[in-house]
C-alpha positions as CSV (number, residue, x, y, z in Angstrom):
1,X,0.0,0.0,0.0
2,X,2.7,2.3,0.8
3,X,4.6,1.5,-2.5
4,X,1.2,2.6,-4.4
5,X,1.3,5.7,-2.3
6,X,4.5,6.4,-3.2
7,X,4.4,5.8,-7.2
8,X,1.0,8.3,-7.3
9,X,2.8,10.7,-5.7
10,X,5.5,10.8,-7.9
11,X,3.4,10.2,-11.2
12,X,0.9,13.5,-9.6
13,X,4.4,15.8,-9.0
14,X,6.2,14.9,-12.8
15,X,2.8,15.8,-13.9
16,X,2.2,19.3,-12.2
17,X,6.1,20.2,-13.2
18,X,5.1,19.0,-16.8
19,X,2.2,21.8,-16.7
20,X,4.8,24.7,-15.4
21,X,7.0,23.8,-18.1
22,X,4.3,24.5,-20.7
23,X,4.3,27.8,-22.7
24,X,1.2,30.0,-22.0
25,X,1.8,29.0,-18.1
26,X,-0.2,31.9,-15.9
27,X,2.5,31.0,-13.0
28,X,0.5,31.7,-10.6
29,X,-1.9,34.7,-12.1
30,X,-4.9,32.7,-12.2
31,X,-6.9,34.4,-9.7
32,X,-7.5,37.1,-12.4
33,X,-8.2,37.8,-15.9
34,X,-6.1,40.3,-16.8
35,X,-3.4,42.4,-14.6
36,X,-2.7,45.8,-13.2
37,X,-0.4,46.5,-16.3
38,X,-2.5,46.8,-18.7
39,X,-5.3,48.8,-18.6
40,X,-7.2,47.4,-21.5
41,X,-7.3,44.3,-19.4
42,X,-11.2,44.3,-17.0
43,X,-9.9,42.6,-13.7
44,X,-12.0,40.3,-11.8
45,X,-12.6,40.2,-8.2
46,X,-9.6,37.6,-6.6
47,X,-10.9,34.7,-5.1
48,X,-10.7,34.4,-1.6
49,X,-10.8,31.3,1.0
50,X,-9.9,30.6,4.7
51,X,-6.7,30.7,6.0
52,X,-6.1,34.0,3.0
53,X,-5.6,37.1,4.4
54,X,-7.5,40.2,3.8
55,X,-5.8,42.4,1.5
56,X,-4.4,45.4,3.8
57,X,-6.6,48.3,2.0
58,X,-9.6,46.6,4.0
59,X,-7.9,46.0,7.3
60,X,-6.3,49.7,7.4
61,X,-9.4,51.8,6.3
62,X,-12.0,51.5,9.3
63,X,-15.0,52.4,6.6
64,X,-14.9,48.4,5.6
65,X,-15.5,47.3,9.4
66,X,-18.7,45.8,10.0
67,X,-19.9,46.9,13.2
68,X,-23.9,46.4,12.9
69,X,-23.3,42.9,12.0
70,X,-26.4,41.9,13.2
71,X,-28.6,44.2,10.6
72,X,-26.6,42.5,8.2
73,X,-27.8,38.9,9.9
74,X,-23.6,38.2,10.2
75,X,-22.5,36.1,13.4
76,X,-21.3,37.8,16.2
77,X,-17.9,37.4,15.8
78,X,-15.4,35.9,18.2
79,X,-12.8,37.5,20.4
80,X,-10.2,39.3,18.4
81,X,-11.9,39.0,15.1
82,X,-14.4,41.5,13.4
83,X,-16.2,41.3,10.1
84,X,-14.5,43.1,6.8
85,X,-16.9,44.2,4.0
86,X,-15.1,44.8,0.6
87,X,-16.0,47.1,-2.9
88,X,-18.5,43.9,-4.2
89,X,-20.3,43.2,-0.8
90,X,-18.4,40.3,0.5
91,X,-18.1,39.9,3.8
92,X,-14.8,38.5,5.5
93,X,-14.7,37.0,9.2
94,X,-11.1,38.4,9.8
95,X,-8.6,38.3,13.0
96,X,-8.0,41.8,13.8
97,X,-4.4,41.6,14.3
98,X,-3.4,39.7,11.4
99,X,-6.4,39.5,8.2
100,X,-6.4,35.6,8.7
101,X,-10.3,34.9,7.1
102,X,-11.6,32.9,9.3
103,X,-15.2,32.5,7.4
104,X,-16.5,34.1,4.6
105,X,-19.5,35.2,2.8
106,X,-19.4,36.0,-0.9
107,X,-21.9,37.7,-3.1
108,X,-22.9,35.6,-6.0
109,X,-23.8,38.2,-8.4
């Protein structure tokens, strides 16, 4: 069993270096559609999970706090964490001191 383990796991890694190697590889960009170079380019919102972290232009401006959570029907949050609201209406269960999400609710327009 651990021989079969150990053969997927090396058949799964030559093939993800196989896909890096490709030309037309995003490295890593595929969270949007275009980039911040190019103007031309609409970007999409990034797609966030937990364990991400807030991006810092939420956690330093104190307008994207949540603080009537409740009208909203959020959660209270825990100790040390406070809900973040960004530009498309998602909300973000963050810890205050560091933008770890700890839950998240994204609009799904």
């Amino acid at each position: 069993m651990n021989r079969i383990f150990k053969i997927a796991l090396a058949v799964s890694l030559l093939g993800s270096t196989a896909a890096i190697a490709q030309p037309g590889y995003s490295g890593g960009q595929d969270r949007y559609e275009g980039y911040r170079g190019n103007p031309g380019v609409r970007m999409t919102t990034p797609r966030y999970s937990r364990g991400d972290r807030v991006p810092d232009q939420y956690r330093r401006n104190r307008q994207y706090v949540v603080s009537d959570w409740q009208q909203r029907h959020l959660r209270r949050p825990p100790r040390g964490y406070h809900w973040v609201r960004d530009d498309n209406n998602n909300y973000f269960l963050a810890a205050v001191a560091t933008g770890v999400i700890l839950d998240l609710l994204l609009n799904s327009r």
